[in-house]
Short mmCIF file of the C-alpha atoms (twelve columns), coordinates in Angstrom:
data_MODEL
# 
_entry.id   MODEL 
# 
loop_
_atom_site.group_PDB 
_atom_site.id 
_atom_site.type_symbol 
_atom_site.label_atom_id 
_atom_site.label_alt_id 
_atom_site.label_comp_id 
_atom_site.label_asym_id 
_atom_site.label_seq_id 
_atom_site.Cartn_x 
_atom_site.Cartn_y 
_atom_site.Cartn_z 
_atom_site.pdbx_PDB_model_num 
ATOM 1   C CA . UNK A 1   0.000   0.000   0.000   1 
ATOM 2   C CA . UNK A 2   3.042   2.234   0.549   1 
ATOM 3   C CA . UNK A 3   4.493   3.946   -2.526  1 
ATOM 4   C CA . UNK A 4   7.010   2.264   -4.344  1 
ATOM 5   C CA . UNK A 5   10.085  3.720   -5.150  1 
ATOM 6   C CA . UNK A 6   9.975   5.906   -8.048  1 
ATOM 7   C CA . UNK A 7   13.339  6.879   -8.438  1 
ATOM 8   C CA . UNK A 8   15.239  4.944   -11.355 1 
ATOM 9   C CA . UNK A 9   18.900  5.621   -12.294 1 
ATOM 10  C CA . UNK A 10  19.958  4.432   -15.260 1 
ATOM 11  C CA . UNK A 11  24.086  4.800   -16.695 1 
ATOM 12  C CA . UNK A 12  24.310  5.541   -20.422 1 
ATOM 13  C CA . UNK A 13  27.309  3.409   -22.825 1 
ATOM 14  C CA . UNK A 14  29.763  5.007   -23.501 1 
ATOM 15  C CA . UNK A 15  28.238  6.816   -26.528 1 
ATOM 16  C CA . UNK A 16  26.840  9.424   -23.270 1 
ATOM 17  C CA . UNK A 17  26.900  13.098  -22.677 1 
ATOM 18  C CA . UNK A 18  30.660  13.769  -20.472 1 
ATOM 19  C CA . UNK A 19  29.663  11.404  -17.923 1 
ATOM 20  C CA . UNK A 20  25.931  12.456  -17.579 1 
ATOM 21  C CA . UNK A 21  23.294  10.410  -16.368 1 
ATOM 22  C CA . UNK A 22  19.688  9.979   -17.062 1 
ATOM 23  C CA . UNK A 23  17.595  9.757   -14.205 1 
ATOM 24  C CA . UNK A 24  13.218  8.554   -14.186 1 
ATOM 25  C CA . UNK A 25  11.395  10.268  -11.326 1 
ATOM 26  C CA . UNK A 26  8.698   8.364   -12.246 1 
ATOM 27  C CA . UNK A 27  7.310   12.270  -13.994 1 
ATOM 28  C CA . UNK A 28  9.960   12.316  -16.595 1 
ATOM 29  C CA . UNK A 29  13.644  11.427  -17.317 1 
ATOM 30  C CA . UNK A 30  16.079  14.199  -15.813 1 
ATOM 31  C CA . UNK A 31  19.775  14.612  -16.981 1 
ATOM 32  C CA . UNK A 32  22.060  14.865  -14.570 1 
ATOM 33  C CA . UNK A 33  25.895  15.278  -14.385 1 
ATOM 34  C CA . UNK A 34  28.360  12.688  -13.043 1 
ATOM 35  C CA . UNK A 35  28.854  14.717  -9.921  1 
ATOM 36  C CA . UNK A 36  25.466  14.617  -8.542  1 
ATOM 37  C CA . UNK A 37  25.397  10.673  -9.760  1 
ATOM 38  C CA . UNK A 38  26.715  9.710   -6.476  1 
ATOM 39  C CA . UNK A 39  23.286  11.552  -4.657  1 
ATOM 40  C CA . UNK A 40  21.008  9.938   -7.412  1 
ATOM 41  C CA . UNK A 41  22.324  6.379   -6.857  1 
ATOM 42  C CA . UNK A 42  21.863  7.206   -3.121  1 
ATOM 43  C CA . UNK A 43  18.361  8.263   -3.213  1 
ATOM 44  C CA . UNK A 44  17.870  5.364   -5.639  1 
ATOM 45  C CA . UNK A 45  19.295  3.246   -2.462  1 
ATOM 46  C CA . UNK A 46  16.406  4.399   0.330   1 
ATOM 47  C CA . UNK A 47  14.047  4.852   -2.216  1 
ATOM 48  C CA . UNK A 48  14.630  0.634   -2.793  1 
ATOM 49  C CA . UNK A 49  15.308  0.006   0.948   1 
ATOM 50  C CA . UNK A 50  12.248  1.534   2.406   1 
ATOM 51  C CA . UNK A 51  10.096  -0.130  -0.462  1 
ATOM 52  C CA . UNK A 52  11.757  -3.497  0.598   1 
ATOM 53  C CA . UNK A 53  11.040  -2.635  4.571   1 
ATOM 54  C CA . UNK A 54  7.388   -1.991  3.244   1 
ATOM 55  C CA . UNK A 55  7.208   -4.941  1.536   1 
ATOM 56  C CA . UNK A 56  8.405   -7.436  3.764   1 
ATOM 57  C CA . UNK A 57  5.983   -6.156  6.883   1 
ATOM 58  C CA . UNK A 58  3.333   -6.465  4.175   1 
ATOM 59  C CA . UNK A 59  3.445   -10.027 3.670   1 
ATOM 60  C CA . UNK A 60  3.956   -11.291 6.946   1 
ATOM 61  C CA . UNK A 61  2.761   -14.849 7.103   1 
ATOM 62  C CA . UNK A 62  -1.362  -15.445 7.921   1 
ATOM 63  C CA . UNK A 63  -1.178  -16.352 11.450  1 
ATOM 64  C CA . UNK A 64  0.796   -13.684 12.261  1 
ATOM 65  C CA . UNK A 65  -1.638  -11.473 9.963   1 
ATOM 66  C CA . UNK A 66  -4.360  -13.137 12.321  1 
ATOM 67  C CA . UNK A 67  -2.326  -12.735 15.760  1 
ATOM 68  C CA . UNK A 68  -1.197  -8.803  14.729  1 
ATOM 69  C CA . UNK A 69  -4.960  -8.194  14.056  1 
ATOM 70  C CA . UNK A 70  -6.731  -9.948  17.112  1 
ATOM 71  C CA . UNK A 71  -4.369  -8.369  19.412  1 
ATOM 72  C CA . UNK A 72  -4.609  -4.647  18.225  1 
ATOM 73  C CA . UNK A 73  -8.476  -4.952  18.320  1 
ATOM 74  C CA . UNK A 74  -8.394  -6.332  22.160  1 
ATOM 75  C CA . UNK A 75  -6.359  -3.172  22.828  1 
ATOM 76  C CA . UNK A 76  -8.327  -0.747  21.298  1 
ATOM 77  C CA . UNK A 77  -11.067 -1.914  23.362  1 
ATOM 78  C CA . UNK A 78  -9.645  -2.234  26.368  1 
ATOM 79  C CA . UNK A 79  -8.093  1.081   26.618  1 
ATOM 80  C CA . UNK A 80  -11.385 2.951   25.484  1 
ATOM 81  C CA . UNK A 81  -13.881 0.642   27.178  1 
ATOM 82  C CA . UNK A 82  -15.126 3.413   29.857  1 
ATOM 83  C CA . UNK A 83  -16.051 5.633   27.084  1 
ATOM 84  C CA . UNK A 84  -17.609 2.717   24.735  1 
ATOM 85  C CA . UNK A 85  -20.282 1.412   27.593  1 
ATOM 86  C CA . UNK A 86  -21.133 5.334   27.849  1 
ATOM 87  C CA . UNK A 87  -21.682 5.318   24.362  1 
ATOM 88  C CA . UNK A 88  -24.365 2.291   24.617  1 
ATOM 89  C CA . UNK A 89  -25.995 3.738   26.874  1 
ATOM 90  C CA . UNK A 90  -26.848 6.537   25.242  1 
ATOM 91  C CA . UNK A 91  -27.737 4.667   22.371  1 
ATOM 92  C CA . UNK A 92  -30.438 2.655   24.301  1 
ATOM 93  C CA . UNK A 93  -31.925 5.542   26.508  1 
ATOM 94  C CA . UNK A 94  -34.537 6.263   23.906  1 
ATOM 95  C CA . UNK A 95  -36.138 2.739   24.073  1 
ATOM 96  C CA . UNK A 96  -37.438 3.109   27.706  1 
ATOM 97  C CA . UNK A 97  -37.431 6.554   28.842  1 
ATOM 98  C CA . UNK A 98  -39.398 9.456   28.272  1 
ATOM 99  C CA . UNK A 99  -38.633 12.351  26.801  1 
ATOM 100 C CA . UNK A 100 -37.661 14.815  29.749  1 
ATOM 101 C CA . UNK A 101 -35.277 12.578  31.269  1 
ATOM 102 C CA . UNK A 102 -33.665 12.212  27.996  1 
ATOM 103 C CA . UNK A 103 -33.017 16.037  27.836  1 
ATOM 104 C CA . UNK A 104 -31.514 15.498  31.450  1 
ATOM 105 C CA . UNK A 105 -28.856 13.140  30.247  1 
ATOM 106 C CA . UNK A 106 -24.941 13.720  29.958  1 
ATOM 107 C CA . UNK A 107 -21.331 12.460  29.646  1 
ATOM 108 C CA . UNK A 108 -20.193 13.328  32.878  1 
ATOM 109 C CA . UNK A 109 -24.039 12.865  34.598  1 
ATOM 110 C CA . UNK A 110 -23.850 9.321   33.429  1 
ATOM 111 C CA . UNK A 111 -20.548 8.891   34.123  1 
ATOM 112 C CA . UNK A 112 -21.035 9.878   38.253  1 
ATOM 113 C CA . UNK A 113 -24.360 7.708   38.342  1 
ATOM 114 C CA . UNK A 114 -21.788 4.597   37.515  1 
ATOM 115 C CA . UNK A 115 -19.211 5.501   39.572  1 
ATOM 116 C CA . UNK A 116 -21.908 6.012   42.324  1 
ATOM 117 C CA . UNK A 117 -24.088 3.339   42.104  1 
ATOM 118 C CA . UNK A 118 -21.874 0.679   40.326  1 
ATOM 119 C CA . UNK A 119 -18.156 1.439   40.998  1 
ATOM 120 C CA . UNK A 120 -15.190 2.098   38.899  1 
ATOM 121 C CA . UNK A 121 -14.796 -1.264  37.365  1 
ATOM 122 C CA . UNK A 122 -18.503 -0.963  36.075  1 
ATOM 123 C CA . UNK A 123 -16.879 0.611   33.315  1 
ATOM 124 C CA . UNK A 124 -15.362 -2.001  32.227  1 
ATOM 125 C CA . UNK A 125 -18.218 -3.973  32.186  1 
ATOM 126 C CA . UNK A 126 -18.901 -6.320  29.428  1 
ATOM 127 C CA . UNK A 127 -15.027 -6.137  28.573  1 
ATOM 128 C CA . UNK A 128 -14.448 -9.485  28.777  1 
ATOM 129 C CA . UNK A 129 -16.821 -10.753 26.198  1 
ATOM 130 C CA . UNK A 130 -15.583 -7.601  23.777  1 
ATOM 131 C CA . UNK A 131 -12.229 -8.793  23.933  1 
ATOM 132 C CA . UNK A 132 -13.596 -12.547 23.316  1 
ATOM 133 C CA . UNK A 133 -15.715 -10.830 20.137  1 
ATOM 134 C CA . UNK A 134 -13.084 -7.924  19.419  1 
ATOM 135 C CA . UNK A 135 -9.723  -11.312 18.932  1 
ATOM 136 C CA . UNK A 136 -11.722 -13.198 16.572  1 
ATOM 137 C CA . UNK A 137 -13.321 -9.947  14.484  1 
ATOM 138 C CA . UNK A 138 -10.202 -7.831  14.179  1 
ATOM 139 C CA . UNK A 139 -8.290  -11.279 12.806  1 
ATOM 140 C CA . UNK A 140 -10.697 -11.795 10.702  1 
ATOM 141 C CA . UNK A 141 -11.416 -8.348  9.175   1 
ATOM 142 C CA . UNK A 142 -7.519  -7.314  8.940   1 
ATOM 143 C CA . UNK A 143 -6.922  -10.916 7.066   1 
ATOM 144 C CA . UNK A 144 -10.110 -10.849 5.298   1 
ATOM 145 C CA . UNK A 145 -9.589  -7.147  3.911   1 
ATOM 146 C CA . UNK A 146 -5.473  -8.008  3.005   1 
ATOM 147 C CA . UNK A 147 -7.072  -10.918 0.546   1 
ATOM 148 C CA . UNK A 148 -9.828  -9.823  -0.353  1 
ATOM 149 C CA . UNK A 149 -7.585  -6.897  -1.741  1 
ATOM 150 C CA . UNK A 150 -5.004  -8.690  -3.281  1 
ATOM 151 C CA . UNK A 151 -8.038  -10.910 -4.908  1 
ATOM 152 C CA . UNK A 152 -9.646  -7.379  -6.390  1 
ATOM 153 C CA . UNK A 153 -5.991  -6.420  -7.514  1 
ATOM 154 C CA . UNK A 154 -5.273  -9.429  -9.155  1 
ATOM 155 C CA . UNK A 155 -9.058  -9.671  -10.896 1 
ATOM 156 C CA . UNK A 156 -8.457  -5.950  -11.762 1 
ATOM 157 C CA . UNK A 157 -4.809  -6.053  -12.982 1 
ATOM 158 C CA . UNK A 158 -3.505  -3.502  -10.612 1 
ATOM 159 C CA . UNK A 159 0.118   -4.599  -10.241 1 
ATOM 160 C CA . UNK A 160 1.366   -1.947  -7.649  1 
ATOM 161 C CA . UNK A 161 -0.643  0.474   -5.736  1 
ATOM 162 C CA . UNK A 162 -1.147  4.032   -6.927  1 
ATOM 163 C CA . UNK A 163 -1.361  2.981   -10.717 1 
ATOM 164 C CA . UNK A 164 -5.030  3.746   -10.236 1 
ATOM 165 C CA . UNK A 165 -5.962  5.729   -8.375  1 
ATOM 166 C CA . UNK A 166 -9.860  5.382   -8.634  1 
ATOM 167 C CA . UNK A 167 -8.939  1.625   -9.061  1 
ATOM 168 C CA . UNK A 168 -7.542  2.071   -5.534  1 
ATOM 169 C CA . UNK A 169 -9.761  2.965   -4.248  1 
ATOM 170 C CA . UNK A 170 -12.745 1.007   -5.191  1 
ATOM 171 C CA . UNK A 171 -10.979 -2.057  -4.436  1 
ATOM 172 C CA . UNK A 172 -10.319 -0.679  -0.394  1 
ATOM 173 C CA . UNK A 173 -13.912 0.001   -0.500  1 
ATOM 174 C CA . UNK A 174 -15.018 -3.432  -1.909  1 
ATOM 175 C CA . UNK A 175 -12.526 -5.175  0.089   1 
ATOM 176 C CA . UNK A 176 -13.057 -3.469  3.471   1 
ATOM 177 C CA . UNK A 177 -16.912 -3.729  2.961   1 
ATOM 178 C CA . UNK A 178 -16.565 -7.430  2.230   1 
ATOM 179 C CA . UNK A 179 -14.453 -8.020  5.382   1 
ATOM 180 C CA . UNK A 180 -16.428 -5.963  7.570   1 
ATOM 181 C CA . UNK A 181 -19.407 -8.581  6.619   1 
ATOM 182 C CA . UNK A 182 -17.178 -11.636 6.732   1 
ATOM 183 C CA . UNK A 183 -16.230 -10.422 10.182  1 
ATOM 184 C CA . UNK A 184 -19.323 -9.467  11.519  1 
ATOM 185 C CA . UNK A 185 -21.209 -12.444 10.222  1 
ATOM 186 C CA . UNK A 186 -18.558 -14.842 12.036  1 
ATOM 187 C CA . UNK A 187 -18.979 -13.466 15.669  1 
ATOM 188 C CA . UNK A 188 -22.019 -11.922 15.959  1 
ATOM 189 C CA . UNK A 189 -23.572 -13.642 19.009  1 
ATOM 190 C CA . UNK A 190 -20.674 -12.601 20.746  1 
ATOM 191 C CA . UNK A 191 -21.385 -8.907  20.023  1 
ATOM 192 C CA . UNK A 192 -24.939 -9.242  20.753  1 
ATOM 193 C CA . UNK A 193 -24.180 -10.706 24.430  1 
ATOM 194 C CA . UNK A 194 -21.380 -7.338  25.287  1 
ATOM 195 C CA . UNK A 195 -24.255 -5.130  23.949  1 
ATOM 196 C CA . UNK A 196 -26.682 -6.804  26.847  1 
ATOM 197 C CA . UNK A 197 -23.817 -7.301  29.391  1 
ATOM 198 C CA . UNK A 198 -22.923 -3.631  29.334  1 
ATOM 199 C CA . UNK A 199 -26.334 -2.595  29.300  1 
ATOM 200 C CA . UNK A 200 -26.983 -3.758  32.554  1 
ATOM 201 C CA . UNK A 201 -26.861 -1.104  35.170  1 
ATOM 202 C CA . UNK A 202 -28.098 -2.135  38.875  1 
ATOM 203 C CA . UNK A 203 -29.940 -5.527  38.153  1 
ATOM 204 C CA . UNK A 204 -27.793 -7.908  36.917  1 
ATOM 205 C CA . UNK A 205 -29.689 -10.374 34.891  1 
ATOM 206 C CA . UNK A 206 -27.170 -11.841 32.848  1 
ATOM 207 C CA . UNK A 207 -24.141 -13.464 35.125  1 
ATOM 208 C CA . UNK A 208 -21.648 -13.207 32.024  1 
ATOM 209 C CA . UNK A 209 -20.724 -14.641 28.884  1 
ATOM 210 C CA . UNK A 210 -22.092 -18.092 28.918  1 
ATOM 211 C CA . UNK A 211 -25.070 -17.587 31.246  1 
ATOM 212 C CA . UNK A 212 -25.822 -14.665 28.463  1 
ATOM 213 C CA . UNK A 213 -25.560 -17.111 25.672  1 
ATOM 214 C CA . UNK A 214 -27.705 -19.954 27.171  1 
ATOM 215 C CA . UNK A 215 -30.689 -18.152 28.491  1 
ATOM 216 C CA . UNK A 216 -30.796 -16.409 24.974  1 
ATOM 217 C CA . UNK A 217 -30.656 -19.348 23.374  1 
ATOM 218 C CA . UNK A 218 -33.304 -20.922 26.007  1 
ATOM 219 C CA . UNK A 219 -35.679 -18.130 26.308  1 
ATOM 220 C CA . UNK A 220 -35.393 -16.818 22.590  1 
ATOM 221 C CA . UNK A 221 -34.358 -19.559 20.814  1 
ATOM 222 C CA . UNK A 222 -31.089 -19.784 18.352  1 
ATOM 223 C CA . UNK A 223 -32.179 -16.742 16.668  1 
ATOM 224 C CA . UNK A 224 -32.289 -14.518 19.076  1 
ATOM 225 C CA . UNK A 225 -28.544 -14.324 19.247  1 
ATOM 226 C CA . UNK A 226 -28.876 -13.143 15.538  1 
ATOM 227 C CA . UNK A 227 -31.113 -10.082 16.921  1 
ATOM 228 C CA . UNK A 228 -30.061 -6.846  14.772  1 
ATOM 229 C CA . UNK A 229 -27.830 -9.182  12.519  1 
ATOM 230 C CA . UNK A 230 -29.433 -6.886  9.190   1 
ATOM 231 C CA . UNK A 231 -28.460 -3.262  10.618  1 
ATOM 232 C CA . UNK A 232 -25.123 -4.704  11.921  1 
ATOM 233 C CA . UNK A 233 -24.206 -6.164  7.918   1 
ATOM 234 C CA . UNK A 234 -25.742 -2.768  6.332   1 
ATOM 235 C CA . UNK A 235 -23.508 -1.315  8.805   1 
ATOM 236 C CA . UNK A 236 -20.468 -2.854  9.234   1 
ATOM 237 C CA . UNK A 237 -19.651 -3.249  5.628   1 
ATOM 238 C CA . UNK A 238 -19.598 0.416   4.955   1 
ATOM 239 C CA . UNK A 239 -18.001 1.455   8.219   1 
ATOM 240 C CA . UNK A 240 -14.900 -0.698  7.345   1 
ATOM 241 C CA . UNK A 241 -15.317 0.243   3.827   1 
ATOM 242 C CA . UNK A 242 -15.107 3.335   4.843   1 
ATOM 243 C CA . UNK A 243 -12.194 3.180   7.420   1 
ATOM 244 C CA . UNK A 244 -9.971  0.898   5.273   1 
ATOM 245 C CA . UNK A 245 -10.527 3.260   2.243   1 
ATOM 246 C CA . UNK A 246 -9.986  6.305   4.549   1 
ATOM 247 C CA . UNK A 247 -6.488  4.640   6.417   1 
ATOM 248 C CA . UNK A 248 -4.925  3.336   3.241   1 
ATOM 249 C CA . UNK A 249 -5.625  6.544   1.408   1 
ATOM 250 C CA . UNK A 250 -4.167  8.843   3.463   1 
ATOM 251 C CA . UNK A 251 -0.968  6.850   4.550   1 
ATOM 252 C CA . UNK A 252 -0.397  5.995   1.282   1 
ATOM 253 C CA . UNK A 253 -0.645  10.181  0.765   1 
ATOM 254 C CA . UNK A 254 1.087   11.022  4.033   1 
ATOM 255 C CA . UNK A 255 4.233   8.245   3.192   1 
ATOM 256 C CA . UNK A 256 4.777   9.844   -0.557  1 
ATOM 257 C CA . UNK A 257 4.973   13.517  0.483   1 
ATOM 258 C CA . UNK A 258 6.523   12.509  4.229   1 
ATOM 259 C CA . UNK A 259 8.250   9.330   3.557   1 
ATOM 260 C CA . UNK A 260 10.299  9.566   7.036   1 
ATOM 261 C CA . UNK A 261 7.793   10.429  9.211   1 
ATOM 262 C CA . UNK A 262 7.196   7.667   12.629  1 
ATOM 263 C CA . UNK A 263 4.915   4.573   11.688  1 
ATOM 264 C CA . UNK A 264 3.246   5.682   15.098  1 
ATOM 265 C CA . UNK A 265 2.974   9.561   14.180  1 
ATOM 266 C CA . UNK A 266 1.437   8.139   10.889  1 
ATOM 267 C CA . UNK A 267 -1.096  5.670   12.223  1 
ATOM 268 C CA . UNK A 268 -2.512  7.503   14.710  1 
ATOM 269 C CA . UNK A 269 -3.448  10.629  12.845  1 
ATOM 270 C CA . UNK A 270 -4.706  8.472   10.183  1 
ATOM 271 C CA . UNK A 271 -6.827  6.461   12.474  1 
ATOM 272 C CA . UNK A 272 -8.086  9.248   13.655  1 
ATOM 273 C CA . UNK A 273 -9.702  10.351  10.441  1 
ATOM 274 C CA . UNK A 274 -10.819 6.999   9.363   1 
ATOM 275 C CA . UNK A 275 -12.526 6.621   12.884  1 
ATOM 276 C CA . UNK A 276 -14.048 10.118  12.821  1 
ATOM 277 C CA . UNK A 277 -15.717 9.240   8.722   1 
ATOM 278 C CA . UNK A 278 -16.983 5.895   9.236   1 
ATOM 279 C CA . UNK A 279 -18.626 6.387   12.498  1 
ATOM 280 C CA . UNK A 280 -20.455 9.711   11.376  1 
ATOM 281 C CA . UNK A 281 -21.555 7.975   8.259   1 
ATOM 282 C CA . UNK A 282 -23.007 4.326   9.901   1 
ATOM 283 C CA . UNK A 283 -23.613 5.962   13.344  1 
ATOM 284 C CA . UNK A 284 -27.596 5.530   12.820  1 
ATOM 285 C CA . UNK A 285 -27.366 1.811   11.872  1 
ATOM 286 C CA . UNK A 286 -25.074 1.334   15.083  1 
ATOM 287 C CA . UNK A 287 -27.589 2.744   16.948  1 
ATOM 288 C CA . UNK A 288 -30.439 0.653   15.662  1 
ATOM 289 C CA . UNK A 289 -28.592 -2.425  15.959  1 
ATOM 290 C CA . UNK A 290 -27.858 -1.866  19.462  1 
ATOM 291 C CA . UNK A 291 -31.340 -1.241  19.989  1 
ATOM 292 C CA . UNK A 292 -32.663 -4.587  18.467  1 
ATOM 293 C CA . UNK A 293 -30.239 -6.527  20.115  1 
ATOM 294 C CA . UNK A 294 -31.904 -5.415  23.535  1 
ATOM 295 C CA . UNK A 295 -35.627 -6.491  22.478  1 
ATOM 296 C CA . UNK A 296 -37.397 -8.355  24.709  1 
ATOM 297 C CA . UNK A 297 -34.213 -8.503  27.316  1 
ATOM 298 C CA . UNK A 298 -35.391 -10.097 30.525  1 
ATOM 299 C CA . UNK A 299 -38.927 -10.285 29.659  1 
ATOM 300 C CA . UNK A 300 -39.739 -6.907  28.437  1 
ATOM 301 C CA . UNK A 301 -42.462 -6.069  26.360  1 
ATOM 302 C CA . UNK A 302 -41.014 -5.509  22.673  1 
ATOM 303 C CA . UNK A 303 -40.510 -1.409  22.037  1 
ATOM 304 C CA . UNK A 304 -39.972 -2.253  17.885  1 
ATOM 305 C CA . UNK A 305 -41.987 -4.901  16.141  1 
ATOM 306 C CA . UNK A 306 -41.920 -3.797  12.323  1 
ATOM 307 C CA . UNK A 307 -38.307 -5.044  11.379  1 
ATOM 308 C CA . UNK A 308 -35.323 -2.808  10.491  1 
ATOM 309 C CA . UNK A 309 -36.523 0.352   8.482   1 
ATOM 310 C CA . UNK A 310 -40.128 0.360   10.926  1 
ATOM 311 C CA . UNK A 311 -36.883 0.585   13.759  1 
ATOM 312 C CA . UNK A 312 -36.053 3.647   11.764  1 
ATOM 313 C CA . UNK A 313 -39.398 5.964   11.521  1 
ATOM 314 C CA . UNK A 314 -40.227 5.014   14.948  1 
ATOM 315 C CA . UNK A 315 -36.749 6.478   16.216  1 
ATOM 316 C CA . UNK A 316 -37.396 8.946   13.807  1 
ATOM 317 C CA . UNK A 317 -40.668 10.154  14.945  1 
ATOM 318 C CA . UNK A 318 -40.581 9.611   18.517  1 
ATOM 319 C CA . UNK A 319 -36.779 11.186  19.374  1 
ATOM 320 C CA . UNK A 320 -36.382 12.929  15.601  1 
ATOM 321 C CA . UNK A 321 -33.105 13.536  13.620  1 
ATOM 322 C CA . UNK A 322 -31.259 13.658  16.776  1 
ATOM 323 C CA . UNK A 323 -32.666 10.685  18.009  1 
ATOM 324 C CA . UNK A 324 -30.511 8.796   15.038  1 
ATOM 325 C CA . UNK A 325 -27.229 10.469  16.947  1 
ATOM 326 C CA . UNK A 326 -27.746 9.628   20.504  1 
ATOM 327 C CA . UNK A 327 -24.644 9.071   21.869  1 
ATOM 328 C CA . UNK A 328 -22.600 10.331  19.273  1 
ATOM 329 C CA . UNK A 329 -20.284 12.726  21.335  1 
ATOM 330 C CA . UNK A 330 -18.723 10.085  23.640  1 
ATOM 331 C CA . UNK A 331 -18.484 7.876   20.240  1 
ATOM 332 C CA . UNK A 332 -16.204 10.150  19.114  1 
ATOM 333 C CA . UNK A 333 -14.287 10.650  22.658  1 
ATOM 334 C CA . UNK A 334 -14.170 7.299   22.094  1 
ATOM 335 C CA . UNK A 335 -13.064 6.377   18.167  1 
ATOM 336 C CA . UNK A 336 -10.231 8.807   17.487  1 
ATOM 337 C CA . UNK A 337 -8.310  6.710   20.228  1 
ATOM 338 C CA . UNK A 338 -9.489  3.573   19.929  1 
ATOM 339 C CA . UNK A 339 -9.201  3.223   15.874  1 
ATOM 340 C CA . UNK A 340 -5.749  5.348   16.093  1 
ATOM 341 C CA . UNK A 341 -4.583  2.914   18.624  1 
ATOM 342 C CA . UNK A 342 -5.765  -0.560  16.478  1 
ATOM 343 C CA . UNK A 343 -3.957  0.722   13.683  1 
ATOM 344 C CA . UNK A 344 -0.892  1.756   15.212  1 
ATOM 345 C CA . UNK A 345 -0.639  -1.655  17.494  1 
ATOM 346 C CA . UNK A 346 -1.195  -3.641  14.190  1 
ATOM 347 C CA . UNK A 347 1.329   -1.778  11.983  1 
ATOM 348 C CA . UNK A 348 4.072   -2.223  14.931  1 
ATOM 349 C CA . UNK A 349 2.788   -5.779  15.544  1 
ATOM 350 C CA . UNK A 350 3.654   -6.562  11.861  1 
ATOM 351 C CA . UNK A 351 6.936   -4.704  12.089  1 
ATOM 352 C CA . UNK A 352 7.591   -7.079  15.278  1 
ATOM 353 C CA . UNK A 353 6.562   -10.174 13.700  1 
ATOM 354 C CA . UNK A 354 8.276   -9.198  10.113  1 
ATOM 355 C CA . UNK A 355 11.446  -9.434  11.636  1 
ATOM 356 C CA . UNK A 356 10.585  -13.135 13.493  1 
ATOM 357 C CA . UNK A 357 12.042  -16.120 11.301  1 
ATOM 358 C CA . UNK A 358 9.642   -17.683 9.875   1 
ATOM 359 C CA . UNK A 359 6.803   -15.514 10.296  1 
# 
């Protein structure tokens, strides 16, 4: 994904100009003289070495694509988990409350009730099963994206990146949307049993992860730990769409004009933009997923009982527009760290584990 070197020299025969050399940018053959050869063939050098460095971290081998993956998603989490059970719920306020207690509610309200009435560690609550969801889906999406790019490139014939560059980019959105679903499909029951476990506030009507899945299973049957499956796929594959698309594009852009810059400097600002685009643009269908996944929770009488889109209009007119954004604010106290943080574990995990014999 990195740009290639560009820089070509090439030595004329002897039929030459004095000594003079010809050298491709990549925009145009340049003459030079023999005295600045000596810089040319050096530029030529780093140009090849950092492509090689590039290269190599690339194409590390597919369990350590899987292991770099799993473990910067189970970071991400960890480290922003506080600010991710905020964001949840916010997201499920709406289903149960009235209106003037929603206009009551805050970051830092919400945040003393928990402390106050649940403890510190309630804010990690539910982290456990996110890190057993987060292992398996960031594997699988990081892998799943990697081949199902190189699969597009190959179909495609884009050789080397930044041929194309609408080609590019179509393929990081096809490939990120595709792993996105992959991903999503995969561990989904997993996700569906953090959204309850964090949910719960002062009764406690889930014990944890396998209590969650087995009464599910009991008291809803097998697909009720497929609730909100729909808005999760029509939402996950453009959020990683987006995000992939957004992260390749701009490192590949940042590493061309600023080819020395820190790998961490690097992922974390681009992180932070992909983070900030994909969660603005599928922020609605995260919220309605989240929503449907806590239908008729401990017995409670169903809020939404006309599918996906009737989830929509009755968010729509019951909270309005806003309604569609609850929760947004700590999302975003809460993305431009956690995706900047994924990314830059990954990229130094694969630096690590490019360097391991055999990897």
């Amino acid at each position: 994904m990195q740009t290639e070197a560009r820089a070509r020299v090439v030595v004329e025969g002897g039929g030459g100009r004095g000594g003079q050399r010809v050298m491709n940018t990549g925009h145009g053959a340049v003459v030079v003289d023999g005295g600045a050869s000596g810089a040319a063939h050096k530029l030529m050098e780093q140009h090849k070495e950092r492509a090689f460095h590039h290269n190599h971290q690339s194409h590390i081998g597919t369990v350590s694509q899987l292991l770099a993956g799993g473990i910067a998603g189970a970071v991400g989490k960890t480290c922003t988990a506080p600010l991710a059970r905020l964001t949840i719920l916010f997201q499920l306020q709406g289903m149960h409350y009235d209106a003037a207690s929603l206009k009551k509610a805050s970051i830092w309200h919400e945040a003393r009730r928990i402390m106050r009435e649940e403890g510190f560690r309630a804010f990690w609550k539910g982290n456990l099963v996110t890190i057993a969801h987060r292992l398996p889906y960031s594997s699988v999406s990081f892998y799943t994206f990697e081949r199902y790019k190189n699969l597009l490139q190959l179909i495609w014939g884009v050789e080397s990146p930044g041929e194309n560059v609408r080609k590019d980019l179509c393929i990081r959105l096809i490939a990120g949307g595709l792993a996105g679903i992959t991903a999503a499909s995969v561990t989904y029951p997993l996700d569906l049993v953090r959204t309850r476990l964090a949910a719960q506030t002062n009764v406690a009507y889930y014990r944890g992860i396998w209590h969650a899945l087995c009464t599910i299973s009991r008291e809803e049957g097998a697909f009720g730990l497929y609730k909100g499956l729909g808005a999760t796929l029509l939402g996950v594959g453009p959020n990683l769409a987006i995000s992939f698309s957004v992260y390749d594009t701009a490192r590949t852009l940042w590493h061309f004009h600023r080819p020395d810059d820190s790998t961490v400097l690097v992922s974390l600002s681009c992180g932070s933009l992909s983070g900030i685009a994909s969660s603005t643009a599928t922020f609605p269908l995260d919220l309605v997923r989240r929503r449907m996944q806590l239908e008729g929770v401990g017995g409670r009488a169903r809020v939404y009982k006309t599918g996906l889109f009737g989830t929509f209009r009755h968010i729509f007119r019951t909270e309005g527009f806003r309604g569609l954004y609850r929760g947004i604010l700590p999302e975003y106290y809460k993305v431009v760290p956690s995706v900047s943080i994924v990314f830059m574990t990954y990229e130094k995990l694969k630096q690590v584990l490019s360097n391991i014999p055999g990897s």
